[in-house]
C-alpha positions in Angstrom: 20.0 -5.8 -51.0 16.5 -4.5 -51.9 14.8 -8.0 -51.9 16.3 -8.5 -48.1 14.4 -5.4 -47.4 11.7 -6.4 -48.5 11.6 -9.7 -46.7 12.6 -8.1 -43.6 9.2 -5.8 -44.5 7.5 -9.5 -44.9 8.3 -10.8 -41.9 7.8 -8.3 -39.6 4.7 -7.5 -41.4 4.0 -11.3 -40.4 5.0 -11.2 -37.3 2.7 -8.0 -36.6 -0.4 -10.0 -37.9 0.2 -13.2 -36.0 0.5 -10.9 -33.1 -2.9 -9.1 -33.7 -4.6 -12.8 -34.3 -3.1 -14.2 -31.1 -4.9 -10.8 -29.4 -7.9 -11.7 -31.0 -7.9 -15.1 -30.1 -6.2 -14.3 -26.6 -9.4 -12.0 -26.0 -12.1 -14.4 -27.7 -10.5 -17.5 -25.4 -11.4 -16.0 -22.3 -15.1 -15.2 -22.2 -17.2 -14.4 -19.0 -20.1 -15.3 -19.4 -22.9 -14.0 -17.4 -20.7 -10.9 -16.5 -21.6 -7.7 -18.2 -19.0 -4.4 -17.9 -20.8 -1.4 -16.3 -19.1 0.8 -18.5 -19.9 -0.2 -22.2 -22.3 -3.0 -21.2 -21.0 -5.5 -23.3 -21.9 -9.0 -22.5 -20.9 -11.3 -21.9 -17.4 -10.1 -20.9 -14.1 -11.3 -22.5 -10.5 -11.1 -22.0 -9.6 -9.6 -18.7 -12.8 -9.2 -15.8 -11.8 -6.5 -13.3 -13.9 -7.1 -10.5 -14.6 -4.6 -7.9 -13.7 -6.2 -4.6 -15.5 -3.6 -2.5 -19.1 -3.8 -4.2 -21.4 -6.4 -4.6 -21.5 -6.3 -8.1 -19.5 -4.1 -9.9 -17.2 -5.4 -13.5 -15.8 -3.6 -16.3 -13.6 -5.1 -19.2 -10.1 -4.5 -19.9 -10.6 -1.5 -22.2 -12.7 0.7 -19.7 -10.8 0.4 -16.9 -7.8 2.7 -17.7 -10.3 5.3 -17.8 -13.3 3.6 -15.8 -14.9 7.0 -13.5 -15.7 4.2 -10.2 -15.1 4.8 -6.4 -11.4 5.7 -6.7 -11.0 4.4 -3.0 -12.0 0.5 -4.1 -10.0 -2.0 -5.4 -10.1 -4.6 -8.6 -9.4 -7.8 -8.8 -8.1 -8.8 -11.8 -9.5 -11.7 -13.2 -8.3 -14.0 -16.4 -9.8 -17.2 -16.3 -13.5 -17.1 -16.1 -15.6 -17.9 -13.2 -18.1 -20.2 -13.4 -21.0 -18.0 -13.9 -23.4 -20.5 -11.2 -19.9 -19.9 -8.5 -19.1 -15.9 -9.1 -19.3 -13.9 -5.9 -22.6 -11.9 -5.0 -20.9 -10.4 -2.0 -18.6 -8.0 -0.8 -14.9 -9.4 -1.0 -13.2 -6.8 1.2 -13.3 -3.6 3.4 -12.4 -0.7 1.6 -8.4 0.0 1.9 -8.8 3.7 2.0 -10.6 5.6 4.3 -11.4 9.1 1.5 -14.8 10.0 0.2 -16.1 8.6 -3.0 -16.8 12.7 -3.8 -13.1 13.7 -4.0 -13.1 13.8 -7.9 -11.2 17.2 -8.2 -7.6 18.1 -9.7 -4.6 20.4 -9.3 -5.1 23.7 -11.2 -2.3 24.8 -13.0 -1.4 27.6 -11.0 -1.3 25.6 -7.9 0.9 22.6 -9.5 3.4 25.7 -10.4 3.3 27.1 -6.6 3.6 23.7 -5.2 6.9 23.2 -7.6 8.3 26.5 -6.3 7.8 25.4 -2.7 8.4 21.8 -2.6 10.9 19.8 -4.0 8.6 17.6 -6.7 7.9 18.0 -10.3 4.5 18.0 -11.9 4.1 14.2 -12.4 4.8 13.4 -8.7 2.4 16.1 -7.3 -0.2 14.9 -9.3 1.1 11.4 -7.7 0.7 12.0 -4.5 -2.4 14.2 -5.0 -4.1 11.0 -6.1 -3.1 9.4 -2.7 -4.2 12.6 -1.0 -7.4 12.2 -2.1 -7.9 8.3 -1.4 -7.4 9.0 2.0 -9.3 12.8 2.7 -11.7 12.8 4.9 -12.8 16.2 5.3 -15.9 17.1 3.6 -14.1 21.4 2.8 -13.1 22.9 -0.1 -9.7 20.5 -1.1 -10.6 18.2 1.9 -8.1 17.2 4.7 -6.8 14.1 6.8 -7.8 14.7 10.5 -6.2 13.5 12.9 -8.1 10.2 13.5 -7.7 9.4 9.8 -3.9 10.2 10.3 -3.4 7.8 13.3 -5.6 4.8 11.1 -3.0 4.9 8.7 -0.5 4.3 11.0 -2.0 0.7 11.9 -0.4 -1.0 14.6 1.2 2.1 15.4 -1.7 4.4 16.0 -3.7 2.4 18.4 -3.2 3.9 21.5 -1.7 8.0 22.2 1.5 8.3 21.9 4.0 11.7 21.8 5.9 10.7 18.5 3.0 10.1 16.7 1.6 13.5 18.0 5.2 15.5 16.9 4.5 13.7 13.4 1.1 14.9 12.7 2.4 18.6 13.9 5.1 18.3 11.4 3.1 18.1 8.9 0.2 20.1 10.0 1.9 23.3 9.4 -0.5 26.0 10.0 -1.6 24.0 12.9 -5.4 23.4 12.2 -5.6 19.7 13.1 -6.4 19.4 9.7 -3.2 18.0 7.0 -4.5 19.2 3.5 -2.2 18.6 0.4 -0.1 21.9 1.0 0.8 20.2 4.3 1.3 16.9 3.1 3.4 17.9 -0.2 5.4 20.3 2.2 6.1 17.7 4.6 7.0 14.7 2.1 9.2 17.0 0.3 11.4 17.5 2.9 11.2 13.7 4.2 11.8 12.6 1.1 13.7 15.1 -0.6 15.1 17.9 1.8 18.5 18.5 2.2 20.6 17.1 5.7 20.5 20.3 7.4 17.0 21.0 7.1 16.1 17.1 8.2 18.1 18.2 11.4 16.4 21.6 12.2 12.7 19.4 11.8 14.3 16.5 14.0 15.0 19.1 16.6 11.8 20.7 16.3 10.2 18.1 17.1 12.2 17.2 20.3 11.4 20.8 21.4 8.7 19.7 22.6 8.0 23.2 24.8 9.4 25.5 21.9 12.2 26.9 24.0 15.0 26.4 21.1 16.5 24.1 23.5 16.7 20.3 24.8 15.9 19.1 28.2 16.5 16.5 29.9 12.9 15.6 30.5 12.2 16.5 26.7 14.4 14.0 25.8 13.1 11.3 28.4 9.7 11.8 27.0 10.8 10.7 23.4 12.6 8.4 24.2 10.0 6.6 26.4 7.4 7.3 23.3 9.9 5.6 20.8 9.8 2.5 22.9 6.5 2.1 23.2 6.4 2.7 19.8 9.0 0.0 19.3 7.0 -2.2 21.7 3.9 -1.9 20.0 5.5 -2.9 16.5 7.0 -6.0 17.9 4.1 -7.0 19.4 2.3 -6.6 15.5 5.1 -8.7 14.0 5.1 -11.5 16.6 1.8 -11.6 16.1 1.7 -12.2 12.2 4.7 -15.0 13.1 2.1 -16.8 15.1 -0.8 -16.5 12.3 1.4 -17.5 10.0 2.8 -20.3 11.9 -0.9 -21.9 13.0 -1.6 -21.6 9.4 1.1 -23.7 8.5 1.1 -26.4 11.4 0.5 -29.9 10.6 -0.4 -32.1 13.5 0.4 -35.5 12.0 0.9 -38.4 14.7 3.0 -40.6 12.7 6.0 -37.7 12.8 8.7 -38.1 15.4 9.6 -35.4 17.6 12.8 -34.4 16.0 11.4 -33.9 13.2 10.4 -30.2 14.7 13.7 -29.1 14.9 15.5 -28.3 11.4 17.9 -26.8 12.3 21.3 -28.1 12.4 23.0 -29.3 15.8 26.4 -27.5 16.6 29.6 -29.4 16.1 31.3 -30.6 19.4 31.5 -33.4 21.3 28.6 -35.9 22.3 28.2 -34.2 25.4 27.7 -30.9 24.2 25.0 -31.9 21.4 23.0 -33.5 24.0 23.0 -30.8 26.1 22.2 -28.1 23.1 19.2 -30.6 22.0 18.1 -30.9 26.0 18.4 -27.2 26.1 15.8 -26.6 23.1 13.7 -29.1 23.9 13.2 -26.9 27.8 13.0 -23.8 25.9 9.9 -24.9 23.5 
């Protein structure tokens, strides 16, 4: 029994060191050259390049980035196998996702994580979390900054294009002390009960924001006004995703001459009659 222990000990201890070389050689394998990390400076880079895809030229290694101190509102690429050095961008890849300032840097005190847990329905890892988002998309240059409403209606895409009442009841949900500012109280307070509130307390919110005079009652004309905002809203999201079908459809298209016609059609003809077939395959054919 003890010399099975102890080659158990002698090949895991094996297996650990063959796992360390392959690191090694992992890292080693994949050098970048001409690419130096703006955190420690070493050159040329190896294992994986994180590329800033918002900067011109901006790299750090694998070992800096968990704790790399760049714009928190860009993005990295993650790069394994190495560029040619002569064929690596110079440019800017992409917009910036997030529309925060590069200055938001601050953090949640501790007294205000244990006031936000007493009011909200999150624990400390999730405010801290969403505080992180909070500040990728602050735009208010104030003490704790704030999403304004412009901001606000960005995020919504599609959706926050043109005016629109449900949009507006949304933003006043969560801008509670009604400012036209959402800061992270709002936002935590509102999420929580999205996210996390009880049934009944979904239902009192809902009806708030239906009430659209505060009268503690529905109208009829309250009610036609939401509903005619919804559809629009409905309207507007349709038109996105037809849209994206028609990108994505030109992008695939292949015009090739020697393709018959029925060959556009894959899916399968309805079982009947001879009749019937034709007439289903003459119908398509109108409809296209």
């Amino acid at each position: 029994q003890q010399q099975t222990t102890n080659n158990d000990t002698t090949t895991n201890n094996n297996r650990t060191s063959s796992h360390a070389r392959l690191t090694v050689l992992y890292a080693e394998g994949f050098v970048h050259r001409g690419v130096t990390c703006n955190a420690c400076q070493a050159c040329p880079l190896r294992g994986i390049r994180f590329k800033c895809a918002n900067c011109v030229d901006y790299d750090v290694c694998e070992s800096c980035e968990p704790t790399d101190t760049h714009n928190h509102t860009h993005v990295f690429l993650q790069i394994r196998i190495p560029i040619p050095p002569l064929c690596s961008p110079r440019t800017v890849l992409l917009s910036p996702f997030y529309p925060g300032l590069a200055s938001n840097r601050g953090q949640l005190t501790w007294p205000e994580l244990k006031k936000l847990q007493r009011s909200t329905n999150f624990d400390k890892v999730e405010l801290e979390a969403l505080y992180e988002q909070y500040k990728a998309l602050s735009t208010m240059e104030r003490k704790g900054g704030g999403i304004d409403k412009a901001t606000f209606h960005r995020c919504l895409g599609p959706l926050g294009k043109e005016p629109n009442l449900v949009t507006e009841r949304i933003f006043k949900f969560f801008d509670r002390d009604g400012d036209d500012v959402i800061d992270f109280v709002d936002l935590a307070g509102g999420l929580s009960v999205l996210c996390k509130g009880t049934q009944e307390a979904k239902i009192m919110y809902a009806f708030k924001g239906y009430d659209i005079n505060n009268t503690g009652y529905l109208t009829r004309d309250e009610l036609r006004q939401m509903f005619k905002a919804y559809f629009l809203l409905n309207m507007e999201l349709v038109r996105d995703v037809v849209k994206a079908l028609e990108e994505e459809m030109m992008a695939h298209f292949t015009d090739k001459g020697d393709r018959p016609v029925s060959s556009v059609f894959t899916a399968p003809i309805p079982p009947g009659d001879g009749q019937q077939s034709a007439y289903c395959v003459f119908c398509v054919c109108v409809c296209v």
